[in-house]
N, C-alpha and C positions, 0 to 999 in steps of 0.2 A: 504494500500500500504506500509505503513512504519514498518507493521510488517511483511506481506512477504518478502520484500526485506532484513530487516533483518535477518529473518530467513532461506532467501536462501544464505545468506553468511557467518553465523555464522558455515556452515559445508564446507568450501571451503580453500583451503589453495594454497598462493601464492608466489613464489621468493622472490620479493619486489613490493614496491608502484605501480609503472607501470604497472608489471604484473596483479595484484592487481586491478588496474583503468583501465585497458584495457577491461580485463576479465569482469568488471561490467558492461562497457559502450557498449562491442559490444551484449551482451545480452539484454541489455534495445533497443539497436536499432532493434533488432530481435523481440521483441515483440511489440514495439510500428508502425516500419516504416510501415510493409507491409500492415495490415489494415488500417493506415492512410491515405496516398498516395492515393490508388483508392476511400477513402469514399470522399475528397476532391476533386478529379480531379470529379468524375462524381457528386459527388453533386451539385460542382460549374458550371458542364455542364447545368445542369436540371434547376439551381436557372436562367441561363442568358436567356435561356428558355420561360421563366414565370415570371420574376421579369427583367420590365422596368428599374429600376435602381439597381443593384446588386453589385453597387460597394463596397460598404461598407462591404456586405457578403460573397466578392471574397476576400479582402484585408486581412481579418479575418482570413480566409481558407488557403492563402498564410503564414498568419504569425504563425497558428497551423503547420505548416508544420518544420516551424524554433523555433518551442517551446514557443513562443514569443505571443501568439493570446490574452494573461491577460494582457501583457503591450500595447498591440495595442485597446483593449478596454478602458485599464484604462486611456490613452494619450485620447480616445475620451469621457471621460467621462460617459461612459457608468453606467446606472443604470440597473440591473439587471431584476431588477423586473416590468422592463416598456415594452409597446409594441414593441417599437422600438426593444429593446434586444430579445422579442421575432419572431420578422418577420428573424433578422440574423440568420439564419441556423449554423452559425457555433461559436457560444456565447459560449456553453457549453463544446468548444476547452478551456476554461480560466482554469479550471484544468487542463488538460494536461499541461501548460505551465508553471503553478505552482509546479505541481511534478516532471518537467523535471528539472525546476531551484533547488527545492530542494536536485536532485539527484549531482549538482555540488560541494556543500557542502557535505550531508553525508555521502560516500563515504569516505573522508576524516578523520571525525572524528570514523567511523566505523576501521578504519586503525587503526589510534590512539589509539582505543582502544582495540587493539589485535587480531582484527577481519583478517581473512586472514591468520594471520600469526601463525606458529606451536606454542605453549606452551607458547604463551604470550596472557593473558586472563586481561582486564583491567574492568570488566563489571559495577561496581561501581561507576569507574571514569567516563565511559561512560553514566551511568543514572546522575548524578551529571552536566555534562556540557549539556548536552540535558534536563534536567529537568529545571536547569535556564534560554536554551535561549529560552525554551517552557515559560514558568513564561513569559518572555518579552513580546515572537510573543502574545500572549494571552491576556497580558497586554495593548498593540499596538493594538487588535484587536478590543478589549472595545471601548476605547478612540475614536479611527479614528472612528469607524461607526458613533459615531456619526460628529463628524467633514468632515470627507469625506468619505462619503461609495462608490464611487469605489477603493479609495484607501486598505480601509478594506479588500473590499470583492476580488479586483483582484488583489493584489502584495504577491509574496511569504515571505516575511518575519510575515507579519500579519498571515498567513496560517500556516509558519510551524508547530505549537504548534499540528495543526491538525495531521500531517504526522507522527510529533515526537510521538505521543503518542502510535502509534501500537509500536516502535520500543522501547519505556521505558514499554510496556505491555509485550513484548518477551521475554526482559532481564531479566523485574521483575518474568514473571510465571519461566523463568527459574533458576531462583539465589535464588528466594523467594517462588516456586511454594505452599508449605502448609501453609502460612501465607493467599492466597487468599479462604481459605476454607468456608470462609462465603458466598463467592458466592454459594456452593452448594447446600446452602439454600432459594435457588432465581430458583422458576421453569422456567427454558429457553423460556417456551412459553407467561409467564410472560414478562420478559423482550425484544421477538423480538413484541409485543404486543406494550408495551411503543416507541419501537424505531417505528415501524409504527406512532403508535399517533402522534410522536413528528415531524413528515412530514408536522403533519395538524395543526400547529401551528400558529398563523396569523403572515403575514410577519413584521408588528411592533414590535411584540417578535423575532426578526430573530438573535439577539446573545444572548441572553437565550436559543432558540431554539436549535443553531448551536452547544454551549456549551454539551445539554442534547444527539445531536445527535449522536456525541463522546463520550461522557461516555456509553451512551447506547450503542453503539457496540462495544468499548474496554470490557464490562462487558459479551456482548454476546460473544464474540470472545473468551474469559477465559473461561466461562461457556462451550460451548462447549464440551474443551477438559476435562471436569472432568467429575464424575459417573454422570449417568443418565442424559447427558449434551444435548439429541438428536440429540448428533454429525451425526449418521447414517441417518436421518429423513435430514440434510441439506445437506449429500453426498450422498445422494441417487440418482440413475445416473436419474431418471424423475424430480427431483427436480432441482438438476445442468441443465437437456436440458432447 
């Protein structure tokens, strides 16, 4: 997510800030609302349904709706990896709430750094501030799991390091593209091979795992776009349906 988004505004240019954060926001609502809206209303139809006590699952549903469903788990403590989490139909709303908060911040510094605007280009300063407060979220993300893993696992700022790093991979193939050459040397079936593996990693390894699952698709996502990357093989239109 945080390298397409940056990469769909790295070719966009705006008046000012406003323009700039209007133009982001009303396209994020275009693609997140309208699928959202009816998976919720009729899921939460179906769930009251068939689930005697659904309140927990409606409240969730309500709160994905407001971006909010990671802070509405992590106020209930929520453990991800328990039954409980899995009977909630709508648990795996706690990303969306994470990239929606993310999106209030980087927007921002995307500005900042010339992003938007005609013939002001900052991309340096921009890997530099994004690069440290990834260092932090990453840092924060270690620590807390083990102290409190729903704080780890559902609040955006433990998170962002994740988001940040499509958008310091865009910058770097862009600013840096032939210094990443050594990936070329890495066959792409090789590494979506690893990124599968690293799915089935037991969940006691799960920031070791989370860590690998990131690098492995920042590494595939570069790969791709170089020679013999089987960029064609992943857009192949049976492949995408």
């Amino acid at each position: 997510s945080g390298f397409v988004i940056t990469s769909s505004l790295a070719g966009r240019s705006s008046q000012n800030l406003g323009d700039f954060l209007a133009g982001f926001y009303v396209r994020r609502i275009k693609r997140i609302i309208p699928p959202l809206v009816p998976f919720v209303v009729l899921t939460g139809a179906l769930i009251c349904l068939f689930n005697p006590g659904p309140g927990v699952s409606m409240l969730t549903g309500v709160s994905a709706l407001f971006g909010v469903s990671n802070l509405y788990l992590l106020r209930q403590s929520t453990d991800y990896f328990t039954v409980a989490a899995e009977i909630n139909v709508f648990t795996h709303t706690w990303s969306l709430g994470v990239e929606e908060q993310f999106y209030l911040l980087f927007p921002l510094l995307l500005w900042w750094a010339g992003f938007g605007r005609v013939n002001v280009r900052r991309p340096t300063k921009l890997m530099w501030i994004t690069g440290a407060l990834s260092i932090a979220s990453l840092a924060s993300f270690v620590l807390l799991y083990q102290a409190s893993q729903p704080i780890a696992y559902f609040s955006m700022p433990t998170r962002f390091w994740e988001l940040a790093a499509g958008c310091l991979l865009f910058v770097g193939l862009r600013e840096f593209g032939p210094r990443f050459c050594l990936l070329e040397t890495i066959p792409t079936s090789l590494i979506a091979v690893a990124l599968l593996g690293a799915l089935f990693i037991p969940v006691q390894l799960a920031v070791p795992a989370t860590v690998a699952v990131v690098v492995l698709t920042a590494m595939l996502i570069a790969r791709l776009g170089m020679p013999n990357g089987a960029l064609g093989v992943f857009t192949h239109k049976w492949v995408v349906y």
